[in-house]
C-alpha positions as CSV (number, residue, x, y, z in Angstrom):
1,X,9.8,-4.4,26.3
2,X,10.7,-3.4,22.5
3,X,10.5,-5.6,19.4
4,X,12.4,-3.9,16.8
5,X,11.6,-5.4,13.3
6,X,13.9,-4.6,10.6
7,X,12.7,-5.7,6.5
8,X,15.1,-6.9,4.4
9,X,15.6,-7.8,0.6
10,X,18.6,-9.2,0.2
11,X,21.1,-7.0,2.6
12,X,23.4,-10.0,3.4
13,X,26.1,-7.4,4.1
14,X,24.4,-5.1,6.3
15,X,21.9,-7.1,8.2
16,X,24.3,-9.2,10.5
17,X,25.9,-5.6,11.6
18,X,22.7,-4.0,12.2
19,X,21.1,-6.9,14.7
20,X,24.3,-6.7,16.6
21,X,24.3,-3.0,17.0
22,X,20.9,-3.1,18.4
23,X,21.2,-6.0,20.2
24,X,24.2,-4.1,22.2
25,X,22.0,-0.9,22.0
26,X,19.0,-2.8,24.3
27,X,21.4,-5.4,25.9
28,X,19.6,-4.2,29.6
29,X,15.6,-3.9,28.4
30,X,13.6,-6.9,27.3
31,X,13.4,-7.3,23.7
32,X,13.2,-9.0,20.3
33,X,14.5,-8.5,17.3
34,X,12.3,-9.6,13.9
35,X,13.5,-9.5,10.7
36,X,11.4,-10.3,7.9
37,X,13.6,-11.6,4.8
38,X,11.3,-10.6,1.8
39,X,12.0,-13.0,-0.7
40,X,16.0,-12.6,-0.9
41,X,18.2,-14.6,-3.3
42,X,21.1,-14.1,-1.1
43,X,22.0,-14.8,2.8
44,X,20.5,-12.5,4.4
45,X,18.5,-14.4,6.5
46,X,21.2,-16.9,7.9
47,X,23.3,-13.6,8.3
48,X,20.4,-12.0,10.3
49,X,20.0,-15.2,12.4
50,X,23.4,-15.9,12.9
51,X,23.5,-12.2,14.5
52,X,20.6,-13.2,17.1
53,X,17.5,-12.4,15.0
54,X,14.1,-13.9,14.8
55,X,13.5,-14.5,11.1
56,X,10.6,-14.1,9.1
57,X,10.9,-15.7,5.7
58,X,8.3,-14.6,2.7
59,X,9.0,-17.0,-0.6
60,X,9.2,-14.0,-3.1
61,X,9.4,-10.2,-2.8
62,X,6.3,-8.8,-1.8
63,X,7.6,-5.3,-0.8
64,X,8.5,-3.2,2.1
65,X,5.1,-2.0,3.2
66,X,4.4,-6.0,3.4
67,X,7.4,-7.7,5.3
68,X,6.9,-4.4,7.9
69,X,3.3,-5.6,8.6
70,X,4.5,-9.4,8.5
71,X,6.7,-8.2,11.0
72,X,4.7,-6.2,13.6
73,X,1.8,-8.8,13.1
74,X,4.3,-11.2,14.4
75,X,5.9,-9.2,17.2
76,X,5.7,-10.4,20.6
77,X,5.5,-6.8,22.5
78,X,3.4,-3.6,21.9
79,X,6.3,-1.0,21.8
80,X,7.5,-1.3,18.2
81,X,10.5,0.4,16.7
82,X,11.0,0.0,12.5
83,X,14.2,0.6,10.9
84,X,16.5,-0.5,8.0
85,X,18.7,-3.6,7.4
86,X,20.9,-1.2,5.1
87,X,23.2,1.0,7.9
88,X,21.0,4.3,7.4
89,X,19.3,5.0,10.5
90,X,21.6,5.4,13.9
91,X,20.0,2.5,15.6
92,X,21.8,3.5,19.0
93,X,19.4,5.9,19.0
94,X,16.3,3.3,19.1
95,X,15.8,4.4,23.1
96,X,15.4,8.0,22.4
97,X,12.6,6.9,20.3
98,X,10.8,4.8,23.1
99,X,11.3,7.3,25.7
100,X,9.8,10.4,24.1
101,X,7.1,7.9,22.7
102,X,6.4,7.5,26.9
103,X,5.5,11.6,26.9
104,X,2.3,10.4,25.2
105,X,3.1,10.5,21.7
106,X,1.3,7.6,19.7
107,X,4.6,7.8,17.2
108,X,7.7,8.9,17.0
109,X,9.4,9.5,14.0
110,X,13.7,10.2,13.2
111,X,13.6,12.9,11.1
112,X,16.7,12.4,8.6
113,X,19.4,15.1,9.0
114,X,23.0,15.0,6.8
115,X,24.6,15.1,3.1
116,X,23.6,11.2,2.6
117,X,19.7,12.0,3.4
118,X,19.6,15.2,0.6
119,X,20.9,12.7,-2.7
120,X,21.1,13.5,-5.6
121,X,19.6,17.6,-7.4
122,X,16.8,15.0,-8.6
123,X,15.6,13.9,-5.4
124,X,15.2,17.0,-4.0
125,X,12.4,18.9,-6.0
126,X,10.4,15.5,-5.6
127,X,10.8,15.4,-2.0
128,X,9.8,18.6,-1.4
129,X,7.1,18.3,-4.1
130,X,5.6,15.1,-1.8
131,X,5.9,17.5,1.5
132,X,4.3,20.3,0.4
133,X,1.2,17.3,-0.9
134,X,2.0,15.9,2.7
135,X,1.7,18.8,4.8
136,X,-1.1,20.5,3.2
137,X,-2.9,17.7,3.5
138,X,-2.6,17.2,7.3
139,X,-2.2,21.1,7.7
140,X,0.9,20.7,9.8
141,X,4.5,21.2,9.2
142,X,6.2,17.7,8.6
143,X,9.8,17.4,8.6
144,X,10.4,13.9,7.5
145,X,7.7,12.6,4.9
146,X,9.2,8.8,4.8
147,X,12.1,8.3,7.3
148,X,11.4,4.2,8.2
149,X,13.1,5.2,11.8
150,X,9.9,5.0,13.6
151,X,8.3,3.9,16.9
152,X,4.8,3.2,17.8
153,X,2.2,0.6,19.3
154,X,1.1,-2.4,17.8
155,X,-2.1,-2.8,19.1
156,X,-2.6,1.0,17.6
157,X,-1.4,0.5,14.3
158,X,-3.0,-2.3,13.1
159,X,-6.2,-1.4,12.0
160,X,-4.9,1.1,10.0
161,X,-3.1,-2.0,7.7
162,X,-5.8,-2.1,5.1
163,X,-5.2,1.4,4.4
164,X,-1.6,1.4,4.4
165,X,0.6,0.5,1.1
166,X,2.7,-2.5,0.8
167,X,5.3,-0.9,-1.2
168,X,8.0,1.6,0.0
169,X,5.0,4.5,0.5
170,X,3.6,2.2,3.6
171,X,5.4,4.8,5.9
172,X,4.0,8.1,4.0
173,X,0.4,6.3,4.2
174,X,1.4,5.4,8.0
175,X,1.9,9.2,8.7
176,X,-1.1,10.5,6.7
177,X,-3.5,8.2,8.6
178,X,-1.9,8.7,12.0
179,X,-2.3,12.6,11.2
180,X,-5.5,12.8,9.4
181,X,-7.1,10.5,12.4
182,X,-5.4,13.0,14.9
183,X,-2.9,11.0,16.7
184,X,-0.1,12.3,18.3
185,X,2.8,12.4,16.0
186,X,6.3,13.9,16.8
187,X,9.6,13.8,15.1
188,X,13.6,14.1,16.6
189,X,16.2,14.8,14.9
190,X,18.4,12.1,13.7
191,X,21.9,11.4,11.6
192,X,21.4,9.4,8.6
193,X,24.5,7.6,7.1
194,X,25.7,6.4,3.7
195,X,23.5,3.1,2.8
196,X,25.2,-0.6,2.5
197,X,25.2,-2.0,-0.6
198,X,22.7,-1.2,-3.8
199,X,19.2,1.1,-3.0
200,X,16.1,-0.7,-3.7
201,X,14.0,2.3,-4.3
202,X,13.1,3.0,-8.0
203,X,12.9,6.7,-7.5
204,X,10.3,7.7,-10.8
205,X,8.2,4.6,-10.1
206,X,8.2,4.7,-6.2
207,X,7.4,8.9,-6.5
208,X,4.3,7.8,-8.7
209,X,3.3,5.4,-6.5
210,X,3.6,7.6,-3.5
211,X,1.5,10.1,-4.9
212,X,-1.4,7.4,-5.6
213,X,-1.2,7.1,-2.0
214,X,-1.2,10.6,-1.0
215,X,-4.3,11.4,-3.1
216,X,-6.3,7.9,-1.8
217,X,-5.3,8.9,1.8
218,X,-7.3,12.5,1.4
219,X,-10.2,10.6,-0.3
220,X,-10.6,8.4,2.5
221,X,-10.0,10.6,5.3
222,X,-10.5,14.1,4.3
223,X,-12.1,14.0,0.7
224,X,-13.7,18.0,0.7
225,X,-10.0,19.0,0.9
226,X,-8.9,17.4,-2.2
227,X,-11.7,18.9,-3.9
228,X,-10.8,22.1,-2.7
229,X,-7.8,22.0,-4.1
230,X,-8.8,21.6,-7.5
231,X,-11.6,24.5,-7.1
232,X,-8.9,26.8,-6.2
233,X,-6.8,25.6,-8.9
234,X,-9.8,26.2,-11.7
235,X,-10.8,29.5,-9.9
236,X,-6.9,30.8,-10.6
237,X,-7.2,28.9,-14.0
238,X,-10.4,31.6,-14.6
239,X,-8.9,34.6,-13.1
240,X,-6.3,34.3,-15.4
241,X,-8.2,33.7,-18.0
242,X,-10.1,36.8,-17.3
243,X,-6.7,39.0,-16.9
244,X,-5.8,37.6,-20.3
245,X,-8.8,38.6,-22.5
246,X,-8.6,42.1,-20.8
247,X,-5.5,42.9,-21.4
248,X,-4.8,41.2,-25.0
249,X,-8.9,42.1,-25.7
250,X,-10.3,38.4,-26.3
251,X,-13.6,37.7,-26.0
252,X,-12.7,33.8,-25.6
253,X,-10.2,34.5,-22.4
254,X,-13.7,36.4,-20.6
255,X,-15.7,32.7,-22.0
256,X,-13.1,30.4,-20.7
257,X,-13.2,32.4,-17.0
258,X,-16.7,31.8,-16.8
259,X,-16.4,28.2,-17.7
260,X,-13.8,27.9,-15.0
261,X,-15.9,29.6,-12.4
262,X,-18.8,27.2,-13.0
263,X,-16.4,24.0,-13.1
264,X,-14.8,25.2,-9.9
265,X,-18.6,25.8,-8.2
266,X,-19.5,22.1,-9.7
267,X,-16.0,20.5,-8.1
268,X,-16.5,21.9,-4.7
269,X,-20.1,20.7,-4.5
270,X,-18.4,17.0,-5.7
271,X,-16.5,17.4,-2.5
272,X,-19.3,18.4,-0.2
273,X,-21.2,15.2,-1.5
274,X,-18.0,13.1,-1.0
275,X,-17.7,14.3,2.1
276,X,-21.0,13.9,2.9
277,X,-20.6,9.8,1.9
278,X,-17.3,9.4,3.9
279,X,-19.4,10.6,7.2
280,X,-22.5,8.1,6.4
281,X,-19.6,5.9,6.2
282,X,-17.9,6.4,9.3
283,X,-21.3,5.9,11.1
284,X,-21.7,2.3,10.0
């Protein structure tokens, strides 16, 4: 039993095509199909429930993150599998993601593979920027920050909504709290095609806006590692401020390492008190 639920802002001519794929994918297991029309001026909800879908509607645009959790909110079974109105993810694949999900995984995530998924020279120092911020935070290698080609358990993910973002960052927040609360999190490989029709992500805007949610996720779950960070970075700050005065002679360079030693000492103990708060938290 699988409810699939797909968010869409206006995809009129991609949403029709994706229901029937999947409803031909799953023809012989028990399932549903919800998508969640966020506020589109076009007919993408009559083409979506023309193609067999139960549709969602919200009056305006409130964002992906939103229409995902109107969606699994409103989803009949447990076993939940996202993906994209657009023709990027290979939906045929939707019962690879259920079956390794059955090894014990609490989700399973398509990790994007292909020409289409690597864009454009300026995507790629971002996205790697947001993996390296991703992965050290969790301390483990992830291949696919933000692929929305997911499966998981409604019952599990929904206590985490508070904390996850409404916008198109809701699946980096999903796998930073599913890591940093250590569930089991595992990733296949997966195709991803050329999208249909116009992208909706604003790619300077979106970036910023993931990174707000990168640095609130540590706060909340890991805070001392955050602060850690920025003690390491002030301790490098000093030490080259120290090889600096010694080898051009200024007195100010030796200063300057000193005053980056103390800051570092005062930003760790920040962290230790931060950390201290998030545990008396935890306990209430």
């Amino acid at each position: 039993m699988i409810s699939v639920v797909i968010p869409a802002f206006n995809e009129a001519d991609a949403v029709g095509e994706a229901v029937r794929q999947i409803e031909e994918v799953l023809a012989e297991v028990e399932h549903e199909i919800v998508v969640v029309d966020d506020g589109s001026q076009d007919a993408t909800a009559d083409e979506a429930r023309a193609a067999g879908a139960r549709v969602i509607h919200h009056p305006h645009n409130l964002g992906y993150g939103a229409a995902l959790k109107t969606g699994i909110k409103a989803a009949t079974y447990d076993t939940i599998v996202i993906t994209d109105a657009d023709g990027t993810y290979p939906n045929d694949l939707i019962p690879l993601l259920v079956k390794e999900m059955a090894q014990g995984f609490n989700m399973v995530v398509g990790a994007r593979q292909g020409s289409h998924f690597k864009g454009s020279g300026l995507k790629s120092p971002m996205r790697m920027m947001l993996k390296f911020l991703v992965e050290f935070t969790v301390g483990r290698k992830v291949p696919d920050v933000n692929s929305g080609f997911r499966a998981f358990s409604k019952s599990e993910i929904i206590p985490y909504f508070d904390h996850l973002c409404n916008t198109f960052s809701f699946t980096t927040s999903l796998t930073l709290a599913y890591m940093m609360t250590f569930k089991f999190v595992t990733y296949v490989h997966v195709p991803y095609y050329r999208r249909i029709g116009r992208t909706k992500v604003r790619l300077f805007h979106d970036t910023l806006r993931t990174l707000q949610y990168i640095v609130q996720a540590i706060l909340y779950y890991n805070p001392l590692k955050l602060f850690l960070l920025l003690s390491a970075l002030m301790l490098f700050g000093a030490a080259l401020s120290f090889t600096l005065g010694a080898v051009f002679r200024l007195t100010s360079g030796f200063y300057l390492g000193i005053g980056g030693i103390l800051m570092a000492v005062q930003v760790f103990c920040y962290g230790l008190l931060a950390e201290l708060l998030r545990q008396i938290l935890d306990k209430q």
